[in-house]
C-alpha positions in Angstrom: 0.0 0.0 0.0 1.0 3.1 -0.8 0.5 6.1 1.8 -1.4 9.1 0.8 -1.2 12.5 1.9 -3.6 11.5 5.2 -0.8 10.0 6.6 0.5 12.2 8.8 3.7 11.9 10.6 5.0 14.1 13.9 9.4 14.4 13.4 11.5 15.6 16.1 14.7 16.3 15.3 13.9 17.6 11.6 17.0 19.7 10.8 19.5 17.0 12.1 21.9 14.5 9.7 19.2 11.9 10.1 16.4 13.6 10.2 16.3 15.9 7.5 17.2 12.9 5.4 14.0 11.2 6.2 11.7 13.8 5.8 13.0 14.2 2.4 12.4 10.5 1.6 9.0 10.5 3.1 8.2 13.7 1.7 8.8 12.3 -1.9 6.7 9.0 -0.7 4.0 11.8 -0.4 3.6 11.8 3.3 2.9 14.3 5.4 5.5 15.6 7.6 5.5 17.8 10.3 9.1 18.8 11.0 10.5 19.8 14.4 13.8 21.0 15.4 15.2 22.2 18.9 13.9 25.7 17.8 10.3 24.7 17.5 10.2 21.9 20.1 12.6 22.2 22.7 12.4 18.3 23.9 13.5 18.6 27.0 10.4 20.9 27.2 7.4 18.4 28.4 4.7 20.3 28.1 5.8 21.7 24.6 6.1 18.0 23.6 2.7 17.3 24.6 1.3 19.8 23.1 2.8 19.7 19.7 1.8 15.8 20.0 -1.9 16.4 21.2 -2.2 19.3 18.4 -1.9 16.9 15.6 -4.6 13.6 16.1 -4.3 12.4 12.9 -1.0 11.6 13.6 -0.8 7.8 13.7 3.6 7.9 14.0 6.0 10.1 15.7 9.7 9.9 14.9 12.2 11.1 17.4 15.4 12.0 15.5 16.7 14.4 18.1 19.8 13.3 20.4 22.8 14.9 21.4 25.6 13.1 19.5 28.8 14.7 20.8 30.7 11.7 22.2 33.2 12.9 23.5 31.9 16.6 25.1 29.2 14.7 26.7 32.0 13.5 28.9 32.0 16.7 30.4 28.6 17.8 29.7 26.7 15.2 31.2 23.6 17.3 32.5 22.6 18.4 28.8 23.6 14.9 27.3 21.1 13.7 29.8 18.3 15.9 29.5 18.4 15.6 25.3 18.9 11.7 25.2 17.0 10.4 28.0 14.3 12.8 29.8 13.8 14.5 25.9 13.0 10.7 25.0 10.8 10.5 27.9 8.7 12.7 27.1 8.3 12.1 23.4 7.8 8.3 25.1 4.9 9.8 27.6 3.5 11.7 25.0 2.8 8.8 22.5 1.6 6.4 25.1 -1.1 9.4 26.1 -1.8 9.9 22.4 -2.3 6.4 21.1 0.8 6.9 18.6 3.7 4.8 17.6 7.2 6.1 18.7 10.5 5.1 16.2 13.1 5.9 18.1 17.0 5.9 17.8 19.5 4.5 19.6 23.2 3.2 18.9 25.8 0.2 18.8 27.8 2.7 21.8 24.7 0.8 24.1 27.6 -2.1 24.0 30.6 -2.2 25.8 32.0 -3.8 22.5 33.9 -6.8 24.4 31.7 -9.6 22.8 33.2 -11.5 20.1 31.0 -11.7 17.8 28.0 -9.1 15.9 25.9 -7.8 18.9 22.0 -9.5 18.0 19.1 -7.3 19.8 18.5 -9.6 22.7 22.3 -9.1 24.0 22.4 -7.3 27.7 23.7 -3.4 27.2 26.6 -2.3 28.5 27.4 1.0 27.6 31.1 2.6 28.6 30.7 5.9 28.0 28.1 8.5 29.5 26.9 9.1 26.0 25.7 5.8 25.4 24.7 5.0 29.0 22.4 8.1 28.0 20.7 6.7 24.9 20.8 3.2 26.7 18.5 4.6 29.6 16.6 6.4 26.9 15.5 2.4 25.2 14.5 1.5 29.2 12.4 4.5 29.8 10.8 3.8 26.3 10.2 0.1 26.9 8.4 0.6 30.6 6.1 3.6 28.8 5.1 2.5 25.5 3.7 -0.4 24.2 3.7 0.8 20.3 7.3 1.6 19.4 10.5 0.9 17.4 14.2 1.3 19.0 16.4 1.0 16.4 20.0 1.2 16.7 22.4 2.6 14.1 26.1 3.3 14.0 27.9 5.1 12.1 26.1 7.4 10.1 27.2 9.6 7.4 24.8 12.2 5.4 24.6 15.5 3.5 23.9 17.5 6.6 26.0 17.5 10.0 29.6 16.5 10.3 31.2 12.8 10.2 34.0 10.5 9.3 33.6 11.3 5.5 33.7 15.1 5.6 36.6 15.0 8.1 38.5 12.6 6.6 38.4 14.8 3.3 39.2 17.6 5.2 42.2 16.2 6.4 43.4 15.6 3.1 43.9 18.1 1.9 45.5 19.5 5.5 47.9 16.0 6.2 50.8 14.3 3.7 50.3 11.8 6.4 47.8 10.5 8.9 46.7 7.5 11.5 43.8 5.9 12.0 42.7 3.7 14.5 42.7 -0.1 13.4 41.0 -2.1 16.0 37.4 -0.7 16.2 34.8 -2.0 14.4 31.4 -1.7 12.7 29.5 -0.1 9.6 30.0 3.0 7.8 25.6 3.9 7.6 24.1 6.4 5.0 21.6 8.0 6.7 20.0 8.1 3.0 19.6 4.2 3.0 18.4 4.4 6.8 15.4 7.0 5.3 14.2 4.3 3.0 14.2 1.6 6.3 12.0 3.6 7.7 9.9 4.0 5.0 9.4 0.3 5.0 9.2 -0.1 9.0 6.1 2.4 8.3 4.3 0.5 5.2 5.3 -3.4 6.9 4.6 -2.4 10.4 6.6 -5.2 11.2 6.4 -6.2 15.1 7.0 -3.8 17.6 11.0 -4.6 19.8 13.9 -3.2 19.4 16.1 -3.9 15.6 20.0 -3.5 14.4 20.0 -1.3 10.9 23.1 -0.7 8.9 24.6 -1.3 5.7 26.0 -4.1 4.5 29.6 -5.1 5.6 31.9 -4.7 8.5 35.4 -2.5 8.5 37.5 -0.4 10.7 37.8 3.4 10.6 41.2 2.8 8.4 40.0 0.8 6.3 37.3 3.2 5.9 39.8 6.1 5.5 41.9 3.9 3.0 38.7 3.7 1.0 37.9 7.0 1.2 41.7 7.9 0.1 41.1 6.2 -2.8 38.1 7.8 -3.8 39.2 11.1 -2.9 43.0 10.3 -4.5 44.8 11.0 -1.6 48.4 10.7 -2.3 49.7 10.8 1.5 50.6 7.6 3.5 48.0 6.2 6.4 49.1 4.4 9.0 46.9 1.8 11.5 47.1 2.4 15.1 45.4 1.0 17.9 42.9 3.1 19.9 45.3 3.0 22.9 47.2 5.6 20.6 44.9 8.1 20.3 42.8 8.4 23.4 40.1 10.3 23.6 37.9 11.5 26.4 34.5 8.6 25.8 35.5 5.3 25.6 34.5 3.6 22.3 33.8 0.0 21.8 36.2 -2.2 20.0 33.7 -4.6 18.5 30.7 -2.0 17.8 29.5 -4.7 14.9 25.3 -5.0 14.7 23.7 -8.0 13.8 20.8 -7.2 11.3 19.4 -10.6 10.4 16.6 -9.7 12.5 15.3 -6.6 10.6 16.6 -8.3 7.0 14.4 -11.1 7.7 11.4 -9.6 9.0 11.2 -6.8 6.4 12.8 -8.9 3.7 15.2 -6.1 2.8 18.8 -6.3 1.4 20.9 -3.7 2.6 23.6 -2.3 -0.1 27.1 -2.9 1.0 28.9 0.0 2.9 31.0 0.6 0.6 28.3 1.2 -2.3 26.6 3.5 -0.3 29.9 6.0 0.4 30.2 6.1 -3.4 26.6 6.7 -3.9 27.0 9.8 -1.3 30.3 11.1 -2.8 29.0 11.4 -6.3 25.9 12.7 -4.8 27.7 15.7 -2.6 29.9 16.6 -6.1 
């Protein structure tokens, strides 16, 4: 089925990497979407929330695209980290139970502590190392004792046309570098937030059941491999050399093994994620 122009979705979180990325593949779906960023829906506001949720009834789905994703600063700024990724949650979580609506929400492979040996599957116990993911961690318990109607779905490292990330650093860097290291010995899957769009599209048209779902793109690596891939796209000339995190410490602990199993979501949307690497060149020729 198609949706029409009656379907009417609530996004928080609009202007972000992700989000503006799926209201522009919904929006050419022809669904309705009502985009909200921090500056018209503060999250951590709970009466704003309810009230932008209450004003729309026709609303059947609310997506909550809004987090704060600074790793590392929420190290130090744990209050704010808090308030966006956990209580802002909350409230989006409070608000849909009142309202009858289904909540997709995001969350992240930095919920593992990234010492199991093989592809973290949903089921697998959190364990989150860094105050960041302890945040979006608390932020899938507070949803799961609230709602009955929702989607956690955890992604990992995303890349898109808005917001900063690996791709757009890594380019700066060279043209700023005749030579740079990358760490070798952390790993998981470079994400398109364009191919995470058209998921979503799919979660909403198969309403699949209700839990909590890995989504990627195909493939593993390690951020050099990624940046030796990149090099080659971008015809770097300088050398890269693999070092292990221990080298280049950084205030939030990352997991070594941050690798998501997605047979769950493959299986019950019968999707086929394009590989990683197929996605980065579909972005770079895109951004040209």
């Amino acid at each position: 089925m198609i949706p029409s122009l009656s379907m009417t979705i609530i996004l928080f979180g609009a202007s972000g990497m992700l989000g503006s990325d799926i209201e522009k593949y919904l929006t050419k779906k022809n669904i309705s979407i009502i985009s909200l960023d921090s500056t018209s829906c503060d999250i951590t506001d709970k009466n704003k929330v309810l009230s932008i949720i209450a004003e729309y009834p026709k609303s059947s789905i609310v997506i909550n695209c809004a987090a704060y994703t600074n790793v590392d600063k929420a190290e130090t700024d744990k209050k704010q980290a808090k308030r966006i990724n956990t209580i802002g949650a909350q409230h989006i979580a409070e608000a849909c139970k009142l309202h009858h609506k289904t909540l997709i929400h995001f969350s992240t492979d930095y919920v593992f502590n990234g010492n199991k040996t093989d592809p973290y599957i949903e089921s697998d116990p959190p364990s989150p190392i860094s105050h960041y993911g302890h945040t979006k961690y608390e932020a899938e318990q507070v949803i799961q004792s609230i709602c009955t109607k929702y989607y956690i779905i955890r992604v990992q490292w995303l890349y898109g046309k808005n917001g900063q990330h690996f791709i757009k650093s890594m380019k700066r860097l060279f043209k700023q570098h005749e030579s740079l290291r990358i760490v070798n010995d952390q790993w998981g899957s470079p994400t398109s937030t364009a191919s995470l769009a058209q998921y979503i599209h799919t979660f909403i048209t198969k309403k699949p059941s209700y839990g909590v779902y890995h989504c990627r793109n195909d493939g593993y690596t390690t951020w050099y491999d990624f940046a030796v891939f990149l090099a080659q796209q971008f015809q770097y000339k300088g050398s890269i050399t693999p070092i292990p995190s221990t080298q280049f410490p950084r205030p939030a602990k990352r997991p070594l093994n941050g690798r998501l199993n997605i047979d769950k979501i493959t299986q019950t949307l019968q999707i086929k994620p394009i590989p990683w690497k197929e996605a980065v060149l579909r972005y770079i020729n895109s951004a040209k």
